[in-house]
C-alpha positions as CSV (number, residue, x, y, z in Angstrom):
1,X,0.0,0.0,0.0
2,X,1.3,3.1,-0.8
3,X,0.4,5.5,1.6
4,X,1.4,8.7,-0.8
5,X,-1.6,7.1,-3.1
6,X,-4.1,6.7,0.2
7,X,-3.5,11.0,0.8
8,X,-3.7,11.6,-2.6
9,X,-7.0,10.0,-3.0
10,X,-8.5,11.6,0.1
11,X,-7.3,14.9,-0.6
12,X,-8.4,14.9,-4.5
13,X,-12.3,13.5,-3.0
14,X,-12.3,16.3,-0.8
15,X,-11.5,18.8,-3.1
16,X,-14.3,17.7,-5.3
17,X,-17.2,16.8,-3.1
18,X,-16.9,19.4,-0.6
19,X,-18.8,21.9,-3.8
20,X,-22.0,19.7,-2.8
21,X,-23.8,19.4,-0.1
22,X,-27.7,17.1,0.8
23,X,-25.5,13.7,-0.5
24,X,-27.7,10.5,-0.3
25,X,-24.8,7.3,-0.4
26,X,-26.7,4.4,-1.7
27,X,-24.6,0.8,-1.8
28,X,-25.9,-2.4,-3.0
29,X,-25.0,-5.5,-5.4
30,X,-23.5,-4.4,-8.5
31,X,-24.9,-8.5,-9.9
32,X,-28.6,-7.3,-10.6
33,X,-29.8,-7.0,-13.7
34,X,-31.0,-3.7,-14.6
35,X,-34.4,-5.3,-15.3
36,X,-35.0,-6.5,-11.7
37,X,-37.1,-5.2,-9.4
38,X,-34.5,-4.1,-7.1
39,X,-32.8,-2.6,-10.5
40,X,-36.5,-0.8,-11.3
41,X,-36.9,0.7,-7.2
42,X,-33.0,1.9,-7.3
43,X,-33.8,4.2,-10.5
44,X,-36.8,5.5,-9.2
45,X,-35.2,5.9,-5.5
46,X,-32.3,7.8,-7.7
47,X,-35.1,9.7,-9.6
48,X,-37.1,11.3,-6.6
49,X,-33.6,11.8,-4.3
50,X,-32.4,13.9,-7.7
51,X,-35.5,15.7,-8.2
52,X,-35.8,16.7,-4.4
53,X,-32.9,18.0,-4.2
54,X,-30.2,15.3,-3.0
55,X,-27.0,14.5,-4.9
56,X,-26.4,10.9,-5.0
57,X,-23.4,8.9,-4.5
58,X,-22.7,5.0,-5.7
59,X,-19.8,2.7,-6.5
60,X,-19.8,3.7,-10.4
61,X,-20.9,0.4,-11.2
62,X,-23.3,-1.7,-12.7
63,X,-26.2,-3.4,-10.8
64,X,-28.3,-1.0,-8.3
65,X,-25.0,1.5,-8.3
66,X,-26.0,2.0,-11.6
67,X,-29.9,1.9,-11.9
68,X,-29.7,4.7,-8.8
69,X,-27.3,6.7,-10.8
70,X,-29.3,6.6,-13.8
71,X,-32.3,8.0,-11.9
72,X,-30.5,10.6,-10.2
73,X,-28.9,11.8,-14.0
74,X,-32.1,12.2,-15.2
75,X,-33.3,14.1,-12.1
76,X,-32.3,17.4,-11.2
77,X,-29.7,16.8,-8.9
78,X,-26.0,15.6,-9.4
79,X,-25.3,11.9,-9.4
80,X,-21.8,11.0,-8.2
81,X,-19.9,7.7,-8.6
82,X,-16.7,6.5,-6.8
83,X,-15.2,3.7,-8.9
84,X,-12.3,0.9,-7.9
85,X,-9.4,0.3,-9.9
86,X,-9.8,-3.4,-9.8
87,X,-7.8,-6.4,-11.8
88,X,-10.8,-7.3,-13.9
89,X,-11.4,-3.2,-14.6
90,X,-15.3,-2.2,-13.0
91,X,-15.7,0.0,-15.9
92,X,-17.7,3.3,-14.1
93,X,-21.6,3.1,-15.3
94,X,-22.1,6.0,-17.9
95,X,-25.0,7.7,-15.8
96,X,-22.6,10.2,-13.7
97,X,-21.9,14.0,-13.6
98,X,-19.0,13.1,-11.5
99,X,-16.6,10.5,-11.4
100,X,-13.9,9.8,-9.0
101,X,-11.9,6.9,-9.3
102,X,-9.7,5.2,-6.2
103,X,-6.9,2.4,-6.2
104,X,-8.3,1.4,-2.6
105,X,-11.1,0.4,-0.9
106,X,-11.1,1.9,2.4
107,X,-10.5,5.2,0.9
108,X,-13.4,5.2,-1.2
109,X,-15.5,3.5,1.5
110,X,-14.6,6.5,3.7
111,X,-15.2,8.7,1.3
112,X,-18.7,7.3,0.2
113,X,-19.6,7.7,4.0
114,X,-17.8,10.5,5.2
115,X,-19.7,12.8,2.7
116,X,-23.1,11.4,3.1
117,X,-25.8,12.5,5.5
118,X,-28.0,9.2,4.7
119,X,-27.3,6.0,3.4
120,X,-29.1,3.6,1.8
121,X,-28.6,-0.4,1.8
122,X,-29.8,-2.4,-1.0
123,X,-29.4,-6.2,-1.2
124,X,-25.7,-7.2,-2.1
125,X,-23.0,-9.1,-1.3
126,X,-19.9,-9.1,0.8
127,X,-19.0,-5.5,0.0
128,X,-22.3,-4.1,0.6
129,X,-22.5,-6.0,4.6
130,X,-19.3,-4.6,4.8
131,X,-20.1,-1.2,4.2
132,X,-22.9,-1.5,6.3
133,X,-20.9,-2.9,9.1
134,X,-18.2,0.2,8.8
135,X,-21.0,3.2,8.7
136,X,-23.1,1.3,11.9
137,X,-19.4,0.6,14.2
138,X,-18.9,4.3,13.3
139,X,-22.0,5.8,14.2
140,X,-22.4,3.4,17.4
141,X,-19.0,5.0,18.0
142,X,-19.4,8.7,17.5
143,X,-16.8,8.6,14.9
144,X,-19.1,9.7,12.6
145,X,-21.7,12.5,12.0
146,X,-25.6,11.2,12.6
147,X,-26.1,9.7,9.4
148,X,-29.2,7.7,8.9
149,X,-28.8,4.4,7.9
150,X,-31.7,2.7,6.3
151,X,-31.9,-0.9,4.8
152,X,-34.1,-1.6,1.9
153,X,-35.9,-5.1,1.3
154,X,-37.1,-6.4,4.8
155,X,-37.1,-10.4,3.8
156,X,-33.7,-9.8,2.8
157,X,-32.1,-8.4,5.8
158,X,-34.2,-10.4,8.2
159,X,-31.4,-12.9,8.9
160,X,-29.1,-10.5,9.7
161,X,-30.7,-8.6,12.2
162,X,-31.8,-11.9,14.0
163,X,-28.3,-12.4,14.1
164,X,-27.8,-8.4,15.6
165,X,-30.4,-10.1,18.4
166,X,-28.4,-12.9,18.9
167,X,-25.6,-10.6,19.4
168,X,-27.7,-8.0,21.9
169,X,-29.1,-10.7,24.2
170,X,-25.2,-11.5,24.8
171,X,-24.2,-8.4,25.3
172,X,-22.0,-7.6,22.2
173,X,-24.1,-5.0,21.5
174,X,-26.7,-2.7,23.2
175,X,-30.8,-2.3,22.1
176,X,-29.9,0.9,21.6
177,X,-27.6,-0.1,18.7
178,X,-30.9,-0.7,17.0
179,X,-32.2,2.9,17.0
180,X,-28.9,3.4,14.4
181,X,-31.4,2.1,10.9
182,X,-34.2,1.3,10.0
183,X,-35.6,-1.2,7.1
184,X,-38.0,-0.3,5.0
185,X,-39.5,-1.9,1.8
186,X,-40.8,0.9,-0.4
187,X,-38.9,4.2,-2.4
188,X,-41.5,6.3,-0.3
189,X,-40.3,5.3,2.9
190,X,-36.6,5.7,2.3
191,X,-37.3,9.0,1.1
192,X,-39.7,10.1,4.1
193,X,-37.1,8.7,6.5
194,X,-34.1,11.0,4.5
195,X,-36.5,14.1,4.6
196,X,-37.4,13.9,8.1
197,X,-35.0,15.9,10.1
């Protein structure tokens, strides 16, 4: 790891996404096809964000990074992508006003949160429950501004918070851990739960 890169990267993101403010950070799997219904609520969640005002941030890639950027490009609003340099290249979806692009993960991770004042959790994989797991240890923390988390697709998430129970009734965590997100399964609740101050 070169650390030169790592300040680099964090400075350059800075420098850019300090000009916008009311950022919405949506994650979620970039394996959905951009006919699936999670694909179809992502644009529309993109679309109404855009239009009321909200920039919105992704990964820069396919799946629901890009069906939320497409939304927000046609809105009225800026939407914002954060790709990886990876060894098979994640080309960045073509439905962005902005494009950053980062040789490491943790810096764009940081990045994604640190200039967010909601995010969003769609269905995904490994990097999606990691993000998720980063922005709740540092709100539960205080190492982080009160962003609001919120996860979208209650079947889908059900598992993990049983395990978050689990977790609570031996002590790992607290109950008030819980008041940290929400889940929600329609657009208009994410976007009542962003808009409520």
């Amino acid at each position: 790891m070169n650390i030169d890169v790592v300040e680099s990267e964090l400075i350059d993101a800075q420098k850019i996404l300090d000009k916008f403010s009311n950022n919405v950070t949506i994650f979620g799997s970039a394996r959905i096809a951009q006919d699936d219904s999670l694909a179809k609520s992502a644009y529309r969640l993109g679309k109404a964000l855009s239009d009321s005002g909200f920039n919105v941030l992704t990964g820069a890639g396919p799946g629901i990074m890009q069906a939320v950027n497409r939304g927000a490009f046609e809105g009225k609003s800026s939407s914002i992508g954060l790709n990886i340099k990876l060894p098979k290249e994640q080309t960045p979806n073509p439905y962005l006003d902005e494009c950053l692009v980062f040789e490491h993960f943790f810096t764009r991770k940081v990045t994604l949160i640190k200039h967010a004042d909601a995010c969003v959790f769609f269905p995904g994989g490994f990097g999606t429950v990691d993000e998720l797991m980063e922005v709740l240890t540092l709100v539960q923390t205080r190492k982080a501004k009160g962003i609001k988390i919120i996860l979208f697709g209650k079947d889908f998430w059900l598992s993990l918070i049983t395990w978050f129970e689990s977790m609570e009734q031996s002590g790992y965590i607290s109950k008030t851990d819980f008041r940290s997100f929400c889940i929600v399964d329609n657009v208009d609740q994410i976007l009542k739960e962003i808009k409520e101050k």
